[in-house]
C-alpha positions in Angstrom: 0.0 0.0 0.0 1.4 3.8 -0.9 0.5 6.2 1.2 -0.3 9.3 -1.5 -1.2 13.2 -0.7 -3.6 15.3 -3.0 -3.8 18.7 -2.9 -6.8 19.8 -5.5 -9.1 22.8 -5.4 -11.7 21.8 -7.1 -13.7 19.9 -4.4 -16.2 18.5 -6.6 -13.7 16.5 -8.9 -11.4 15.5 -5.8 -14.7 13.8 -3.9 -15.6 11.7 -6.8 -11.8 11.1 -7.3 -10.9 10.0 -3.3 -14.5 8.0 -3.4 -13.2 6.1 -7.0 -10.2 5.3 -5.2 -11.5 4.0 -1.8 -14.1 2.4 -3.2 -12.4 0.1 -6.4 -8.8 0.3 -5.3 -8.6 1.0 -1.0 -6.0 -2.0 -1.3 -3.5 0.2 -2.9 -3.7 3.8 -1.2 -3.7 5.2 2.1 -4.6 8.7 0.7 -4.8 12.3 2.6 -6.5 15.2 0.9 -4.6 18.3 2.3 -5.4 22.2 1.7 -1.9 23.2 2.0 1.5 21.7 2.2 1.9 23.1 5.2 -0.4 20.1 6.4 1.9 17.7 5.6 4.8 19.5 7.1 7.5 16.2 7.7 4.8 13.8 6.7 6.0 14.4 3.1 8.6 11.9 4.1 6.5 9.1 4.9 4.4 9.6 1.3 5.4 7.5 -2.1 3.8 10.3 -3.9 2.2 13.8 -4.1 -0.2 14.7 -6.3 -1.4 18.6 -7.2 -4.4 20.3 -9.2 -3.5 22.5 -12.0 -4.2 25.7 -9.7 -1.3 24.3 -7.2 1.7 26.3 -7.8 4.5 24.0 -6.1 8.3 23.8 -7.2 9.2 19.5 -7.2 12.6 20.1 -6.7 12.4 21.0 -3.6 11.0 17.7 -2.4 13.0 14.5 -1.4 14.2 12.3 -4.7 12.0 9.7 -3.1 8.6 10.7 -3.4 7.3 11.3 -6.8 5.4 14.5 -7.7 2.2 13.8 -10.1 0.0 16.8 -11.8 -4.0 16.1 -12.3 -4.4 18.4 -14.9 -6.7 19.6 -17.8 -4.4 20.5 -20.3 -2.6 18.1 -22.2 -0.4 15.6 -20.8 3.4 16.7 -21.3 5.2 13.6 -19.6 4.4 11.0 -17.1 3.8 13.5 -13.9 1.2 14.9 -16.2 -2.0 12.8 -15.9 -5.0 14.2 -17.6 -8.2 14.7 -15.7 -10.6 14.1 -18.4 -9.6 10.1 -18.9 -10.8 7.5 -17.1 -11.2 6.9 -13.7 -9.3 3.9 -14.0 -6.5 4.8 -16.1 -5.7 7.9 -13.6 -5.3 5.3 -10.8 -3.2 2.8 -13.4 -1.3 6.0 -14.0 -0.9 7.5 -10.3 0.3 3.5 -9.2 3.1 4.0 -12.0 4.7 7.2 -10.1 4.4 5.6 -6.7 6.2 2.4 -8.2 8.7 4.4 -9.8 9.7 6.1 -6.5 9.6 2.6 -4.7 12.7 2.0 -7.3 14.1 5.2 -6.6 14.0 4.3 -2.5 15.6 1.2 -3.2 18.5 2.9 -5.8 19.2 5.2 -2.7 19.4 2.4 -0.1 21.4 0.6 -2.4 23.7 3.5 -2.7 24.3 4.2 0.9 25.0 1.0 1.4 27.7 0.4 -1.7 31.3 0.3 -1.2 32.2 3.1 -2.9 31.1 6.9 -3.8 30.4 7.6 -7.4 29.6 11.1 -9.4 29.5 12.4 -13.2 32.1 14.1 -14.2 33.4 15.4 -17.9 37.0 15.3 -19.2 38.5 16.6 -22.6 35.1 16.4 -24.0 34.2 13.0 -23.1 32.0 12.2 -19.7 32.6 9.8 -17.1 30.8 8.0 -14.1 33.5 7.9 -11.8 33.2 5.2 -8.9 35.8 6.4 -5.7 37.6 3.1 -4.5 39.7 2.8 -1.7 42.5 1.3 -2.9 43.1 -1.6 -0.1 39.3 -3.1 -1.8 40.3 -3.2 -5.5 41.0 -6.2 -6.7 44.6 -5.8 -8.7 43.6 -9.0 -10.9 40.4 -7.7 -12.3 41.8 -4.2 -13.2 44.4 -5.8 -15.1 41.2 -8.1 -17.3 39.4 -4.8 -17.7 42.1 -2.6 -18.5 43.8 -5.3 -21.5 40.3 -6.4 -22.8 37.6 -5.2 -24.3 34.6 -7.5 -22.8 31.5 -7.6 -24.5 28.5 -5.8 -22.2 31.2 -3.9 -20.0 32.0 0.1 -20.6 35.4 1.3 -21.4 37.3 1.2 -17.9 40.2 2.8 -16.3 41.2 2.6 -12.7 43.8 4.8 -11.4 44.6 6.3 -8.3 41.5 5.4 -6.0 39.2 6.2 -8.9 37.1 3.8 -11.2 36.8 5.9 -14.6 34.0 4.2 -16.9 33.2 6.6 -19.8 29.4 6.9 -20.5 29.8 9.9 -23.2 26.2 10.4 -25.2 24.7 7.7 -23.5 22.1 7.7 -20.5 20.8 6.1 -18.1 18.5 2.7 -17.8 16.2 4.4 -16.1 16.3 7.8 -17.9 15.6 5.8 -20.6 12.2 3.6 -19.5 11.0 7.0 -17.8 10.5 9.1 -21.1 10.1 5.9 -23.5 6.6 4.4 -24.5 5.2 1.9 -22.3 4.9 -0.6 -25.1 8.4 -0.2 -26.4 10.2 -0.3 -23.6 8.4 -4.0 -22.7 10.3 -5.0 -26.2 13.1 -3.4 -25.1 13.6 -5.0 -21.8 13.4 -8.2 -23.4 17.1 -7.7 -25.2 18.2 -5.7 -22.5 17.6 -9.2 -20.2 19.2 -10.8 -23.0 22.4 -8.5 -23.0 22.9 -8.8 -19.7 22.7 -12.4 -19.5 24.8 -12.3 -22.4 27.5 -10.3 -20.4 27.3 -12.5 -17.6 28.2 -15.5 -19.0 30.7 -13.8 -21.0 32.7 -12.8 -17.9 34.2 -16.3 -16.4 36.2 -16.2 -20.0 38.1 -13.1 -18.3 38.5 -14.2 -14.9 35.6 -11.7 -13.5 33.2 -12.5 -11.0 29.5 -12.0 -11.9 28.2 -10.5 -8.8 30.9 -7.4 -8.9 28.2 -6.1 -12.3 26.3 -3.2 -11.0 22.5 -4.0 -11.1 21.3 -0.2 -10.9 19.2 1.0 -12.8 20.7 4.2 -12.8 24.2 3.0 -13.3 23.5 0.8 -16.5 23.8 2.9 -19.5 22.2 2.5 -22.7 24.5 2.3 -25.8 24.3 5.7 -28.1 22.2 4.1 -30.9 19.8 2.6 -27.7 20.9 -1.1 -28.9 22.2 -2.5 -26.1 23.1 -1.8 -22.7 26.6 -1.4 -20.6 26.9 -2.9 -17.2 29.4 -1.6 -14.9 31.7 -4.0 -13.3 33.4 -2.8 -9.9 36.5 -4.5 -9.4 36.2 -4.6 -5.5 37.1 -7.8 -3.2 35.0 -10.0 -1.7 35.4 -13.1 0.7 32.0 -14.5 -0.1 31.5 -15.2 -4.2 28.1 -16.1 -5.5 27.8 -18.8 -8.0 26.8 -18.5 -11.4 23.1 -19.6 -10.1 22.6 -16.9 -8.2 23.7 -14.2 -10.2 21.6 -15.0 -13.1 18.4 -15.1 -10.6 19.7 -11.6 -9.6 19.3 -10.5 -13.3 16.0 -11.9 -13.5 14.9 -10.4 -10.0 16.2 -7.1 -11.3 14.7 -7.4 -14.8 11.3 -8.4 -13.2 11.9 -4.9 -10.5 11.8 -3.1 -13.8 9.3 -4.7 -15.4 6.6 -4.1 -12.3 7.4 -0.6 -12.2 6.9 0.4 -16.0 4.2 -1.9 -16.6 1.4 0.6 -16.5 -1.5 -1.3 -18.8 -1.4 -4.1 -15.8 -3.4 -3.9 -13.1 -1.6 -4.7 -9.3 -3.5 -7.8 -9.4 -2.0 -9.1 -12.5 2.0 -7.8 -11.2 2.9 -11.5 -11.1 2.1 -12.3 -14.5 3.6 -9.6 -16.1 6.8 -10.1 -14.5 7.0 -13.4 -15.7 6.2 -12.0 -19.1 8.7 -9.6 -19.4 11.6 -11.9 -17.3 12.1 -15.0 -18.9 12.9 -17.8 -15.7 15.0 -20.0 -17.6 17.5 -19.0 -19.7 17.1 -22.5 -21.6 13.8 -22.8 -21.9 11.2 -23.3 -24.6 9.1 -20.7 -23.2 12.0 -18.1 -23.5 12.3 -18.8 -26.8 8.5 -18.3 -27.4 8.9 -14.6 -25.8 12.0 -13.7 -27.9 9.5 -14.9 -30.7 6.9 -12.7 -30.2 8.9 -9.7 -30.0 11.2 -11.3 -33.2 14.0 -13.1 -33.1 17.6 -11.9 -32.7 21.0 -13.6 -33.7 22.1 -12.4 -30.3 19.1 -14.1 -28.5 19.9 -17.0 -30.0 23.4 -17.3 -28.9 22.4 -16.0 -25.6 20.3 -19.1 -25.4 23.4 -21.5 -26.2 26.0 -19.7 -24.2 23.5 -20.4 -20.9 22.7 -24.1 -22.1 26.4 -24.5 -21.8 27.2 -22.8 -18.7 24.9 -23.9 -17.1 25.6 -27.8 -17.6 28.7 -27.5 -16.4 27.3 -25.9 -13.0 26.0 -28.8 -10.8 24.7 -25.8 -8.3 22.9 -24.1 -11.0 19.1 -24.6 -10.9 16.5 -25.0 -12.8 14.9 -21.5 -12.2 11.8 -21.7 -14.2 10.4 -24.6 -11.3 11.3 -21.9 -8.2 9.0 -20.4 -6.6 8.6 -17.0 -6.1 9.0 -15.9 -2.3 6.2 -13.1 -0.9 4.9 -12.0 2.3 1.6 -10.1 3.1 1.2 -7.8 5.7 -1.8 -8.7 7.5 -2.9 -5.5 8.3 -2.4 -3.6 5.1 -3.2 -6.6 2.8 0.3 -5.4 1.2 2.5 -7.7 -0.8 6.2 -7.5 -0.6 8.5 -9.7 -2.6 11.5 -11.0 -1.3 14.3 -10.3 -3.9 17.4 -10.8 -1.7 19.1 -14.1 -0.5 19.0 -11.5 3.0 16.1 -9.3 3.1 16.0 -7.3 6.3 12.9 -6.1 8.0 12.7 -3.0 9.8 11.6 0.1 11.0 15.1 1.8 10.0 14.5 2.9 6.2 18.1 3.5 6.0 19.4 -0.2 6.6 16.5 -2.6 6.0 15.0 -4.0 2.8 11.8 -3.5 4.1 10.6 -0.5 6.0 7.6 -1.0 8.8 7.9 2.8 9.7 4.1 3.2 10.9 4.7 0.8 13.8 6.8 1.7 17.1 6.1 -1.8 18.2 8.8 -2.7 15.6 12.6 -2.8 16.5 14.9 -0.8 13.6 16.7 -4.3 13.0 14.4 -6.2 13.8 14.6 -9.9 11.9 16.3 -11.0 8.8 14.6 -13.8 6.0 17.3 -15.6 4.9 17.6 -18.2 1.9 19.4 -21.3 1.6 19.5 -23.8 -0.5 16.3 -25.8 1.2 13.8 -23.0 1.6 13.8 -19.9 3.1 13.8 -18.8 7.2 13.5 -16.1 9.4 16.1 -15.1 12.4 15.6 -12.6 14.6 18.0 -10.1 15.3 17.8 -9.2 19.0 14.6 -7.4 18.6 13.3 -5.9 21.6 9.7 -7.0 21.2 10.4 -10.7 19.8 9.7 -12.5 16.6 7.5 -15.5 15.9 6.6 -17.9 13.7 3.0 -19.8 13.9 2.8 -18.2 17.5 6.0 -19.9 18.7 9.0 -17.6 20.2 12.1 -17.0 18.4 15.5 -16.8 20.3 17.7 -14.5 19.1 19.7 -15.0 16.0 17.6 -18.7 15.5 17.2 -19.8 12.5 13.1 -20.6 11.5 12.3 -22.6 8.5 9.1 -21.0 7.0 6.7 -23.0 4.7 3.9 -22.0 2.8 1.2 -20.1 4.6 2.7 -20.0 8.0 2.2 -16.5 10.0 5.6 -14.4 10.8 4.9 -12.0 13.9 7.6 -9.0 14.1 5.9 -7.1 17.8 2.5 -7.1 17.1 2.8 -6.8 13.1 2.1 -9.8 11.3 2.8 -11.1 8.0 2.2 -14.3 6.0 4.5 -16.0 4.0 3.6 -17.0 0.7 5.0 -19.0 -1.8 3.9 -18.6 -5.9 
């Protein structure tokens, strides 16, 4: 559920609006009409989204990056903050859920970020432009500067590292997400089918070259798109790591992340149909029949079809490797809300500190700002608690701190007094 603010003047149209809202979608916002900003004062924080009449003069700069700032107008729409009063009720809500999904992205790029290993800005050079990643130099691993210095791998932008600084040159191109945000909804589902592809492609490419798959960058904002908007450059970060992810594992993160971008730009779906459209758009098995009857329907590609060998391969030769199309896909409902979160992380935190956990339960003081951790392994998924103050439990029974649970399908998680059920799909 997104908790949204409106600020319209036109009573009339925001009455039937709020009432549309409660009545056929109450599931998806919490909503408070305000008269003023000054209402919201601090709450602004707390909202995915804020959403003002055409008579509303309001500067969106000066709000957090986090919540996304929407205008019900009746002119003509001029991007996607613009949504047009005079379409259907429906399609207004389809539209409004887009913004609040794109700032859920947003959140979880900034969380990312603070927690990343490194610092990174934009910066131009003699003409050319650079994202520049700042590394201290006891983390960089002196082996895979070397690979990325002497090659030229396929999927990876030009790279330099010198001097505690990670040059990657991104002159004329832009972001991933820059470029789903102003591209038609239509094209960029085609698009993120060969993007999926080239990243897989890149992926698989890298074990050639001595590079780890999990160092790639799975930002959205810190993929570029090629200057003709063919392809798409991951970043790799050369940093060390005592714990390496197998090839499994990565490519589920590539799906996960795929199927992230996916939800959030998928604005014809309705949040009931989420699922399927992320299965749509994000193949689950790279070597699969029904992979090849996506790639079909959007036409074939040479490099799809080598992207489709090059896994078959790999993956045979990995005995960890599994079969992802049979996994399951693990959620949890909040009980309360009737809010579905998925869990996209082998470690997905749970919360009321938005700056460390994966999953923030700021509305509730019952909850401790750590307070349990679901973790995966390779038979199922369970749930420790992390010293919480207030205790965690599973089916009603106690958890002792740092205990592993094992959950299974349908069992209740209690975090305090907030409950959730864990679902399997």
């Amino acid at each position: 559920m997104y908790k949204i603010a409106i600020l319209e003047r036109d009573k009339a149209y925001l009455e039937r609006l709020i009432f549309f809202l409660e009545e056929h979608h109450g599931e998806s916002f919490e909503i408070n009409a305000v008269e003023s900003l000054e209402e919201l004062d601090l709450e602004i924080m707390q909202c995915s989204a804020l959403f003002f009449g055409d008579d509303v003069e309001v500067d969106a700069a000066l709000f957090p990056a986090t919540v996304a700032v929407g205008y019900l107008t009746e002119n003509d729409e001029q991007d996607e903050q613009h949504i047009n009063k005079y379409q259907s009720m429906e399609q207004i809500y389809k539209r409004m859920m887009r913004l609040c999904e794109t700032a859920n992205v947003v959140d979880n790029v900034m969380q990312q970020e603070q927690e990343a290993p490194y610092q990174a800005e934009t910066m131009t050079e003699a003409g050319e432009t650079y994202r520049v990643y700042r590394i201290a130099e006891e983390q960089i691993d002196r082996l895979a500067v070397k690979m990325l210095a002497g090659n030229r791998v396929k999927g990876l932008p030009q790279t330099v590292y010198r001097d505690g600084s990670l040059k990657v040159r991104i002159t004329g191109m832009e972001s991933l997400y820059e470029y789903f945000c102003k591209t038609g909804v239509q094209r960029a589902k085609e698009q993120l089918l060969k993007f999926f592809a080239d990243m897989i492609t890149t992926a698989l490419s890298l074990e050639e070259y001595m590079l780890s798959l999990d160092r790639l960058l799975l930002d959205p904002r810190e993929i570029y798109v090629s200057e003709q908007a063919d392809r798409v450059l991951i970043p790799y970060i050369p940093i060390q790591c005592d714990v390496q992810k197998d090839a499994g594992q990565c490519l589920e993160e590539i799906r996960e992340f795929c199927s992230v971008l996916s939800e959030a730009f998928a604005v014809e779906s309705s949040v009931q149909n989420d699922s399927a459209d992320i299965e749509a758009a994000a193949p689950e098995s790279t070597g699969s029949d029904e992979v090849q009857e996506d790639a079909d329907a959007y036409g074939s590609t040479e490099e799809f079809d080598q992207l489709q060998k090059n896994a078959r391969e790999s993956l045979e030769l990995k005995e960890r490797t599994r079969n992802l199309k049979d996994e399951k896909i693990p959620y949890i409902v909040r009980k309360r809300t009737g809010e579905q979160i998925v869990i996209n992380r082998n470690l997905f935190k749970l919360g009321k500190d938005a700056s460390y956990v994966d999953y923030c339960i700021r509305d509730n003081p019952a909850v401790s700002r750590n307070h349990a951790d679901l973790v995966r392994k390779p038979d199922g998924y369970y749930l420790v608690d992390k010293g919480s103050l207030n205790h965690t439990f599973v089916n009603g029974k106690k958890l002792a701190v740092d205990e592993y649970r094992k959950l299974e399908d349908g069992c209740l998680m209690q975090l305090a007094n907030e409950v959730f059920e864990f679902r399997l799909k």
